[in-house]
C-alpha positions in Angstrom: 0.0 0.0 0.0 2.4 2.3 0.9 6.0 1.3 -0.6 6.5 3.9 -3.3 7.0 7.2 -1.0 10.5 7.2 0.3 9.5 9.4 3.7 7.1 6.6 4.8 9.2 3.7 3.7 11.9 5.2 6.3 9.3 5.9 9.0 8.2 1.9 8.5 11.4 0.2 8.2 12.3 1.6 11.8 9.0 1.0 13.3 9.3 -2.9 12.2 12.9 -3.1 12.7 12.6 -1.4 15.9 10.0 -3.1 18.3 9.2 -1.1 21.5 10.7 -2.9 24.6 8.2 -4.8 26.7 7.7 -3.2 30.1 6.6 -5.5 33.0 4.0 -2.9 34.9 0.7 -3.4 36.5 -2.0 -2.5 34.0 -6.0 -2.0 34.4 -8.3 -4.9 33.3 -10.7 -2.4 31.5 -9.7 -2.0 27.9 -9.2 0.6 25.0 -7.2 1.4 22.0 -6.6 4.2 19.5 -6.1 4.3 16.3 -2.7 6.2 15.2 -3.4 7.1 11.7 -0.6 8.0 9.5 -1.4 10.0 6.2 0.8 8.7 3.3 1.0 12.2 1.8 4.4 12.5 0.5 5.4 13.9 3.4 3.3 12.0 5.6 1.2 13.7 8.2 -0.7 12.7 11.2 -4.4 12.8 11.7 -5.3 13.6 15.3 -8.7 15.0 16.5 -9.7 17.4 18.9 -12.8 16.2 21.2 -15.9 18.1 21.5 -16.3 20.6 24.6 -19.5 18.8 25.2 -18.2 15.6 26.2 -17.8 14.8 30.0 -14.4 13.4 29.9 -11.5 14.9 28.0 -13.8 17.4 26.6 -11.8 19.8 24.2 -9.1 17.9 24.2 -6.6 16.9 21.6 -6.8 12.7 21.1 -6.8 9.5 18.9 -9.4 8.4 17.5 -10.3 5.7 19.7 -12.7 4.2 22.7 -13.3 1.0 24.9 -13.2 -2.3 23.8 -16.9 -3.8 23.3 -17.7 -7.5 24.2 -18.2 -8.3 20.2 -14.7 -6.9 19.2 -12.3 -9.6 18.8 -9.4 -7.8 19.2 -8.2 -4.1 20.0 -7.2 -3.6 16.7 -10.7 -4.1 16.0 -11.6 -1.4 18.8 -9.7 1.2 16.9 -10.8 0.5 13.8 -14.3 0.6 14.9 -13.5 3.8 16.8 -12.2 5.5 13.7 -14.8 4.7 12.0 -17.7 6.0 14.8 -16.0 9.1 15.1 -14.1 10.1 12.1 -15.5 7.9 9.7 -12.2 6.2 8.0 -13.6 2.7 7.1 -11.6 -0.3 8.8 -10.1 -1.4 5.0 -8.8 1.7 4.4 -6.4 1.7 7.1 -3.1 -1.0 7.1 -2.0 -2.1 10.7 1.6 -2.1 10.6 1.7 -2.7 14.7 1.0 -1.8 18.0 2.8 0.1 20.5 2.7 -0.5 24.6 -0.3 -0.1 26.4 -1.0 3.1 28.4 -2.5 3.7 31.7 -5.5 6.6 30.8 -6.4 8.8 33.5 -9.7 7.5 33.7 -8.0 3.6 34.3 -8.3 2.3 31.2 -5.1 0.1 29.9 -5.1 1.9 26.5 -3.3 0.0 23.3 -2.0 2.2 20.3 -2.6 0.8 17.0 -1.0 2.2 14.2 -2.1 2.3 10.9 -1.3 3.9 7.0 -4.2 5.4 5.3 -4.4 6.7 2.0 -4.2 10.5 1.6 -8.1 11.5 -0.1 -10.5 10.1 2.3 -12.9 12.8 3.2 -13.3 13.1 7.8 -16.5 13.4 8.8 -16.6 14.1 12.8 -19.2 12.5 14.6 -20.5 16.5 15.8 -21.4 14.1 19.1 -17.5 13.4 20.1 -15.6 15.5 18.1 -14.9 18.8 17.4 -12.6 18.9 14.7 -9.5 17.0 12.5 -6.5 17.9 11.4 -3.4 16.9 10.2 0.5 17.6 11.8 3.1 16.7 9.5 4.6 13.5 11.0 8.4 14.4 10.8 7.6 17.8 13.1 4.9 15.3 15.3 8.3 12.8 16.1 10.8 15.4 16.7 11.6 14.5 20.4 12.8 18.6 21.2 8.5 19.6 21.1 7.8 17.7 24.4 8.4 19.3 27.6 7.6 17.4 30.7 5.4 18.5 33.8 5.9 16.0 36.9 2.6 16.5 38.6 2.6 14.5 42.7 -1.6 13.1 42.7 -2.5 11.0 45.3 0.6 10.4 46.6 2.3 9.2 43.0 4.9 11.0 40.7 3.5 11.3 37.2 5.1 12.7 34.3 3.0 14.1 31.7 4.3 15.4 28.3 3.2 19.1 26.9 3.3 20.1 23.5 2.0 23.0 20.4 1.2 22.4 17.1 -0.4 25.4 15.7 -3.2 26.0 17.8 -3.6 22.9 19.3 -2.5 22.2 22.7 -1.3 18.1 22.9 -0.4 16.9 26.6 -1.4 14.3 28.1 -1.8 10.4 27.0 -1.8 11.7 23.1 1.7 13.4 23.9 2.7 10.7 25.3 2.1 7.8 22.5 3.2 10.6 20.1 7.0 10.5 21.6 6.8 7.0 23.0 6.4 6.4 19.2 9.4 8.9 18.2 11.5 6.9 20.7 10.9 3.5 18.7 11.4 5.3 15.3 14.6 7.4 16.6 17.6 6.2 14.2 19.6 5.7 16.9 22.7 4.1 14.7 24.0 5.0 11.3 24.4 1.9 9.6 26.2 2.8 5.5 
């Protein structure tokens, strides 16, 4: 699908060459996943949402596309696509799984799976008005450069979090989104120069 643009063939080749280390931490039994969609513009681009104000979690903020895992859904890749598809209508064979990256912890206690995906540039988003606000794109070399996320260590409940902060035009990204954003920079990151 997507082996004829050079800027996505690098981003892919260290993303499968590169799996994300396993990490041994307690997570919470109630699922979700979110779909990570990757434009293949020739300079491929990220699609990420911005959730309506009305909602009663999250409400404004940037995010995935993405939800909790229903009883029929055989998979989480499945959630994600489904999600997708409920709230930015991008239809499950239009998107090509390459992977998945760690589970999160959300704020609400949901274990949260990334799934990433390639999808064609040309499909028309249409926002469920219900969940979200608006889409847009950030090019994906500027969304994985490591240098636009500045930590905040916030003490809740006794526990040290770190949450990651970021701008992209005028979109605020913090949060779980900023996070799975550099956690997948860090697995792409050349870190060797192989000639």
């Amino acid at each position: 699908m997507s082996s004829s643009n050079p800027h996505l063939q690098r981003f892919l080749s260290r993303f499968i060459l590169q799996p994300p280390p396993s990490e041994n931490i307690a997570l919470p039994r109630r699922q979700a996943a979110v779909l990570v969609p990757i434009v293949a513009h020739p300079n491929p681009t990220l699609l990420l949402t911005r959730r309506a104000a009305t909602l009663r979690k999250h409400a404004g903020q940037v995010a995935f596309p993405g939800g909790m895992r229903d009883a029929e859904d055989e998979s989480l890749v499945i959630t994600a696509l489904r999600e997708a598809e409920e709230e930015v209508a991008i239809p499950p064979k239009a998107v090509e799984v390459i992977g998945v990256l760690p589970p999160v912890t959300s704020s609400t206690g949901f274990q949260v799976t990334p799934v990433v995906g390639i999808i064609q540039p040309g499909l028309r988003w249409q926002p469920n008005e219900g969940e979200v606000e608006s889409v847009f794109e950030m090019p994906l070399e500027e969304a994985l450069r490591l240098s636009r996320y500045t930590p905040l260590d916030v003490h809740r409940h006794g526990l040290h979090h770190r949450v990651w902060l970021s701008w992209f035009d005028d979109y605020f990204i913090w949060g779980m989104t900023a996070g799975i954003i550099r956690r997948l920079s860090l697995q792409v990151e050349k870190t060797t120069q192989i000639d």
